[in-house]
C-alpha positions, 0 to 999 in steps of 0.5 A: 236460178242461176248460181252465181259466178263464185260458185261455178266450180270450172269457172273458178278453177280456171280464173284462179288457175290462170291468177296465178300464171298472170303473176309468174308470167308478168314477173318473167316478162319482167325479169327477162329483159334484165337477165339478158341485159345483166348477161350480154351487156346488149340492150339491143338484145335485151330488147330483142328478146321481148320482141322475140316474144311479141313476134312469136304470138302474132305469127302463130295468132291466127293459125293458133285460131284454127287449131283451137277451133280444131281441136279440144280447147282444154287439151289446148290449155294444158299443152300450153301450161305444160310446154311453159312448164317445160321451157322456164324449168330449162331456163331455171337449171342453165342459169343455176349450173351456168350462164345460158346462152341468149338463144336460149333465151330467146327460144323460151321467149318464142315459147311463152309467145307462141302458148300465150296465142294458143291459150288466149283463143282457147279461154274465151272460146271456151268462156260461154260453155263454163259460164250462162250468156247472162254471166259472160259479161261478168266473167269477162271482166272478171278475167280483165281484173285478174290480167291487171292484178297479176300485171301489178303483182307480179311486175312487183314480185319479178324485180325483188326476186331478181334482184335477190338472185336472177333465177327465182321470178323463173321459178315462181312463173314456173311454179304458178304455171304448174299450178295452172296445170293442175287446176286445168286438170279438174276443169270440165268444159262442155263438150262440143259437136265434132268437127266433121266439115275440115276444110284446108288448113289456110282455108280456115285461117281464110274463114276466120279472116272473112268472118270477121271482115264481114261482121260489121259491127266486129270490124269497126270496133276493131279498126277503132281499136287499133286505131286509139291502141297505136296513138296510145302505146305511141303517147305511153312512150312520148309521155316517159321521154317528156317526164324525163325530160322535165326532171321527175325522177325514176321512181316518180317514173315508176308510179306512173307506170304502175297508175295504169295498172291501178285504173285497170284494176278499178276499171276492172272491178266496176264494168260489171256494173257498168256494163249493165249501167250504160248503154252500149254505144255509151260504153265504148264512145266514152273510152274515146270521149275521156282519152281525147279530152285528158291526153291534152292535158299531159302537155300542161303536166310537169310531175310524176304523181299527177301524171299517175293520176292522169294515167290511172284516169286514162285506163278507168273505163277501158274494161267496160268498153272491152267487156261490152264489146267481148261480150258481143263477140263471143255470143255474135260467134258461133262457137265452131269459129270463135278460137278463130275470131279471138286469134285474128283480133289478137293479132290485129289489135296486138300488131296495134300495141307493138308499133305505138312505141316505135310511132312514139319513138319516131315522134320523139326523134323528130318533135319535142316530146310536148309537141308529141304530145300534141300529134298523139291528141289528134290522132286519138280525137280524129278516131274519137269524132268517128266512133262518136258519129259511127251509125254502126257503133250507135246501133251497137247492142250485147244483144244477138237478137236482130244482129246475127244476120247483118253484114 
């Protein structure tokens, strides 16, 4: 009989271990744009900063992948932990003896960037070797409840500590990650068979490319997943300047913000059972079906609360469709090649994320913002109609069996 995910003690150690750090990292991510802004003046380079961080976990995403393939994936994670630990503790002390300069700033940024594109391929590599292939969906949903809950907590926490005294969401991810640390310690993963065949390094980085390339069913879910990430990103942003623009206030603002993170978190919570509920292809096509027909809808909205509503709507199944297709990835991979995977699907899927705002930003300078609206409705509907007739996706399935040697 197969023990149940609460009582998986190196699963449990590790999703709890990494709550925490979600809550510290979320109220960093928070506070350090406004720290840097309360220093310089700049908005410019409080915006910088962020883009340090973003940038800094793309470059280092798919070299991040081989080391993790590489190396001892556990070693990898507390390298990780330990290297934040170290570059929030120099944050903490230059702001209570002083004022730190934005380089420093900065460099942290770069830091926490580069561990998060070490540390992300090192968790889901290691995630079927801590838990059975049974499970895995579970656990990974799981792990997209802990993301949306540290994201609502710890955006909470980092503007109240802020507002306090600048240095304490610092010490609070600091703290969080010197938990994380400790509860890595006593994690136990299954150790792997050496790597003896190392090819050169850009070669490996190659391999990883290629694999996913020739994956079929990786390579479509992923181009349709930077697709709807690019013209959603793109209309989070449109949908800010169209409220404004309508009169709802900041905090009415603020909510709708927040509604993303509450449908995630429900989302989150019930893909377990819909993951097991729903055919595979349903799964993911529906997340495409619910976006094209409610991002019309933003055009006829005119407050905050409704919008939140609309918003928490948006992000409701996103997590089964992602634990669908996770869950695929990590059993379709073998396991000498899955820190490479992740890696490069970061990459592409966050270098997604990163443009939609700069689209929706261009879209606003040169549209109404409801007429924006419009063009991030078609964009999303034109992805949508592919994935609905898509026979890769139809033919889609968690299941490895009659799949591993397709291309």
């Amino acid at each position: 009989m197969t023990t149940s995910l609460a009582r998986n003690r190196n699963y449990t150690l590790l999703w709890g271990g990494q709550a925490l750090a979600e809550v510290g990292f979320s109220a960093s991510m928070l506070a350090l744009p406004l720290l840097v802004l309360a220093i310089t003046g700049s908005p410019v380079q409080s915006g910088l900063v962020l883009t340090v961080d973003a940038t800094a976990q793309l470059v280092a995403g798919v070299p991040a992948g081989v080391l993790v393939d590489r190396l001892d994936r556990r070693r990898i994670m507390l390298a990780c932990e330990a290297a934040q630990v170290v570059a929030l503790a120099s944050l903490v002390v230059a702001l209570l003896v002083g004022v730190p300069a934005f380089w420093h700033m900065a460099a942290v940024a770069a830091v926490l960037g580069v561990c998060r594109a070490l540390f992300e391929p090192a968790e889901d590599a290691c995630l079927p070797r801590l838990v059975p292939d049974e499970q895995l969906s579970t656990a990974v949903a799981m792990n997209a409840a802990r993301s949306s809950m540290g994201q609502a907590v710890g955006t909470t926490l980092g503007g109240a500590l802020f507002a306090v005294t600048r240095w304490l969401p610092f010490l609070l991810d600091l703290v969080t990650h010197c938990l994380a640390f400790v509860a890595l310690v006593f994690l136990r993963v299954p150790r792997r068979e050496p790597v003896v065949d190392r090819r050169h390094f850009v070669r490996e980085m190659g391999d990883g490319l290629k694999w996913v390339w020739q994956r079929r069913e990786i390579r479509v879910t992923a181009l349709c997943a930077v697709v709807l990430n690019l013209f959603f990103t793109a209309f989070y942003l449109v949908v800010i300047v169209l409220a404004e623009a309508r009169g709802v206030s900041s905090a009415a603002i603020g909510l709708m913000a927040a509604m993303l993170g509450v449908g995630g978190v429900v989302g989150a919570l019930i893909a377990p059972w819909l993951h097991r509920a729903l055919d595979s292809y349903v799964s993911i096509a529906s997340v495409f079906w619910v976006l094209t027909l409610l991002t019309p809808v933003a055009y006829f909205v005119s407050d905050g609360v409704t919008m939140g509503v609309l918003f928490a709507l948006m992000t409701l199944l996103a997590p089964t469709a992602n634990t669908t297709i996770s869950t695929h990835q990590l059993l379709l991979t073998p396991d000498e090649l899955r820190g490479r995977m992740s890696g490069v699907l970061s990459v592409v899927v966050g270098a997604a994320g990163a443009l939609g705002p700069a689209l929706g930003g261009l879209l606003t300078e040169f549209l109404a913002a409801d007429r924006a609206v419009l063009v991030c409705a078609v964009g999303i509907a034109v992805v949508t109609a592919f994935v609905t007739v898509s026979p890769t996706l139809r033919r889609y399935s968690v299941d490895q069996e009659g799949v591993s040697d397709e291309v």
